[in-house]
NUSEMI-547141 format. One record per residue (C-alpha): chain; x, y, z. Coordinates in nm, 4 decimals. Each point is the difference from the previous one (the first is absolute). Layout:
<nodes>
- A; X; Y; Z
...
</nodes>
This chain:
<nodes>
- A; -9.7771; 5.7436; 3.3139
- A; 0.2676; 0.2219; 0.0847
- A; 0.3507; -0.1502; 0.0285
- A; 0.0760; 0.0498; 0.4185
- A; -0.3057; -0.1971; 0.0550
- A; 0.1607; -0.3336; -0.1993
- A; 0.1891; -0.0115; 0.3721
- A; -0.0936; -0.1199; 0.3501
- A; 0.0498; 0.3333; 0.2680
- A; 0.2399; -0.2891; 0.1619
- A; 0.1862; 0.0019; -0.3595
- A; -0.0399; 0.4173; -0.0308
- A; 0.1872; -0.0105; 0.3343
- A; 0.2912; -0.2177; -0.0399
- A; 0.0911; 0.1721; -0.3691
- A; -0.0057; 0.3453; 0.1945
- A; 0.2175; -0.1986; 0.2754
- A; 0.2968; -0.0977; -0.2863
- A; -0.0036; 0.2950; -0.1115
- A; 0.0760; 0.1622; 0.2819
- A; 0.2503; -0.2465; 0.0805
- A; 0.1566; 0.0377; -0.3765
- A; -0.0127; 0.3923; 0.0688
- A; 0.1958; -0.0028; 0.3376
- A; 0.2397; -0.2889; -0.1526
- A; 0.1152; 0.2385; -0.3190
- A; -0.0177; 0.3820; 0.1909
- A; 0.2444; -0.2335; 0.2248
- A; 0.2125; -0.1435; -0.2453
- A; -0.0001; 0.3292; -0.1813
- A; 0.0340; 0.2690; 0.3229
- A; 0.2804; -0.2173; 0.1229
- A; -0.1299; 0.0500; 0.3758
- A; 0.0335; -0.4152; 0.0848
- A; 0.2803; -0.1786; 0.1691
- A; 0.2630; -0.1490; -0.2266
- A; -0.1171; -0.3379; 0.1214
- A; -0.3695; 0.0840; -0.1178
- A; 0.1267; 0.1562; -0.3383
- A; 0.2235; -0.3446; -0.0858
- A; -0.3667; -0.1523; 0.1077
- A; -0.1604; 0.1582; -0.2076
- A; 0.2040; -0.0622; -0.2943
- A; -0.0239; -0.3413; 0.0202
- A; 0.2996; -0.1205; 0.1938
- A; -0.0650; -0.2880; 0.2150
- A; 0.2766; 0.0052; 0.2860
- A; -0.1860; 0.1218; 0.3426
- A; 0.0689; 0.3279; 0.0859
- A; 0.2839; 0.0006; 0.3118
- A; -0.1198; 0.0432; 0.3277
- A; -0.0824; 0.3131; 0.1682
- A; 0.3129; 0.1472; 0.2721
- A; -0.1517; 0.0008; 0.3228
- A; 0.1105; 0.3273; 0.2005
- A; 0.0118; -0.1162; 0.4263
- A; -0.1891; 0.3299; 0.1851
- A; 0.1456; 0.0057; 0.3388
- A; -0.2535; 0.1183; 0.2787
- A; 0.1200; 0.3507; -0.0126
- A; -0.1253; 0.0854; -0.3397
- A; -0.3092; -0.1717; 0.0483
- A; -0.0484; 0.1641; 0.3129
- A; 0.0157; 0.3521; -0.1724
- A; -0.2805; -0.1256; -0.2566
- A; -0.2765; -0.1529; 0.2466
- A; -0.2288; 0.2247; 0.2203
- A; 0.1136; -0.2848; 0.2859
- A; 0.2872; -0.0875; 0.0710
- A; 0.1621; -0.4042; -0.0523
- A; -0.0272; -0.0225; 0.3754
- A; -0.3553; 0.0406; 0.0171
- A; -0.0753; -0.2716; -0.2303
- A; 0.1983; -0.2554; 0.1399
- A; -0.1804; 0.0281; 0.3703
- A; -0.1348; -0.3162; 0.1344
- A; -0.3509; -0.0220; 0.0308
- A; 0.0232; -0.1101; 0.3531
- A; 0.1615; 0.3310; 0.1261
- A; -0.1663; 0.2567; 0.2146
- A; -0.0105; 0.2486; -0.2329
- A; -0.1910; -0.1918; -0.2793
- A; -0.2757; -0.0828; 0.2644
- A; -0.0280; 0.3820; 0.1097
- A; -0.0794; 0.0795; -0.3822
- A; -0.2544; -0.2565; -0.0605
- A; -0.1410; -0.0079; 0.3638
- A; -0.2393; -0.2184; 0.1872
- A; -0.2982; -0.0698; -0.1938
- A; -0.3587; -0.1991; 0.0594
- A; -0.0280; -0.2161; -0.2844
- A; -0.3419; -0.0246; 0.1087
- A; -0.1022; 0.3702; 0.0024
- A; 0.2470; 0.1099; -0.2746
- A; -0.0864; 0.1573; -0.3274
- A; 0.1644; -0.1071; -0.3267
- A; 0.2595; 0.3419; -0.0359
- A; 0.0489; -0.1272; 0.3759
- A; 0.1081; -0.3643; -0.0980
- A; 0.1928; 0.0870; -0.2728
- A; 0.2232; 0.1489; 0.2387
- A; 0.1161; -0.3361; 0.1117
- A; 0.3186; -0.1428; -0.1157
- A; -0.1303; -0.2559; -0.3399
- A; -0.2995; 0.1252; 0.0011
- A; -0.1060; 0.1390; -0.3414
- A; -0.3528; 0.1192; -0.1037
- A; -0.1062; -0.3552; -0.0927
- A; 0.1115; -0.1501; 0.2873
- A; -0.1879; 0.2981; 0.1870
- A; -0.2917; -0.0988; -0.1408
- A; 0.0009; -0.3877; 0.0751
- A; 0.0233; 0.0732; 0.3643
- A; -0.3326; 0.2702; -0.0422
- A; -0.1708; -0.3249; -0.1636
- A; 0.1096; -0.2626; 0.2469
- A; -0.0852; 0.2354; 0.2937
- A; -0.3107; 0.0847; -0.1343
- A; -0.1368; -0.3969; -0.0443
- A; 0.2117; -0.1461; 0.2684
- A; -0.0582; 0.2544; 0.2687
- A; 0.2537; 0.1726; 0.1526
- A; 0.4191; -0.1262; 0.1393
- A; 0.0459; -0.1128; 0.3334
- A; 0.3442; -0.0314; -0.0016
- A; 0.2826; -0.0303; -0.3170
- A; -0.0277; -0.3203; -0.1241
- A; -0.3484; 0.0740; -0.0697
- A; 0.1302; 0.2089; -0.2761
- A; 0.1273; -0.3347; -0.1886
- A; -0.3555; -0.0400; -0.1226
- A; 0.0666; 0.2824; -0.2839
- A; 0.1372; -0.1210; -0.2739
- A; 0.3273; 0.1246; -0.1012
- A; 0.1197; -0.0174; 0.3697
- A; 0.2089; -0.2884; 0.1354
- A; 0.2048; -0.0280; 0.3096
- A; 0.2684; 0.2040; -0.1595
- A; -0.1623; 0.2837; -0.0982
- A; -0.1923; -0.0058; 0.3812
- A; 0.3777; -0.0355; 0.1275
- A; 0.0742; 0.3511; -0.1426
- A; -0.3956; 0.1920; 0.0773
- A; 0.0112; -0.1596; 0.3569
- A; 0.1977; 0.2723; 0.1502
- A; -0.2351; 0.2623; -0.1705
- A; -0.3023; -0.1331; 0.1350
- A; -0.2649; 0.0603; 0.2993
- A; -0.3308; -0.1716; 0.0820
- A; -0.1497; 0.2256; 0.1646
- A; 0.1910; 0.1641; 0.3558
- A; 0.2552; -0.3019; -0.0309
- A; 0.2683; -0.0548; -0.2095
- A; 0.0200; -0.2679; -0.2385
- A; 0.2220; -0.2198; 0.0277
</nodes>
């Protein structure tokens, strides 16, 4: 019996795992490339490392960083122009890309309202929508404006 097979893979695994661990911990300790905080750590010392400076970003630097600007994030989603981006849209006749499209409305949540329609038959009107689970009467609140039933608006 050869020696590596006196050890469960789980055991194999979690020897490679410290010594990997012991590898990074010395080429750290040695390569000097930690914080002092982690170094004293490392050593032994005991006293938490001080907390971290916080630097305050005003809006124009972040500004310069995102493709959008802070403005565009902070619109209500009530306004006109949210409602021109997502549009009107037939939760009965809608597609799962097309549902995602509505505010809260993620690919699981997508899904549930494929299932329901599919064994419950089709919406007459919002509140119908309640019947998937995952939406309650906030989450209607915020699709309601998004929504038609066929030539009418919902609502």
């Amino acid at each position: 019996m050869k020696a590596w097979e006196l050890v469960t893979p789980a055991e194999r695994r979690l020897a490679i795992l410290l010594f990997a661990l012991a590898v990074l911990g010395q080429s750290a300790r040695l390569g000097g490339r930690v914080s002092p905080a982690v170094a004293r750590w490392l050593e032994g010392d005991p006293t938490p490392p001080a907390e971290p400076e916080t630097t305050r970003v005003s809006k124009a630097d972040t500004a310069s960083l995102l493709p959008i600007t802070i403005s565009d994030t902070t619109r209500s989603p009530n306004k006109e122009s949210s409602s021109r981006t997502v549009g009107d849209i037939d939760p009965n006749t809608a597609d799962r890309a097309t549902l995602m499209r509505l505010p809260g409305v993620g690919p699981v949540l997508a899904d549930r309202i494929l299932v329901d329609r599919a064994r419950s038959g089709p919406y007459a009107r919002p509140e119908d929508l309640l019947r998937v689970p995952g939406i309650g009467p906030a989450k209607l609140a915020k699709l309601r404006a998004h929504l038609v039933f066929g030539h009418a608006r919902g609502g």
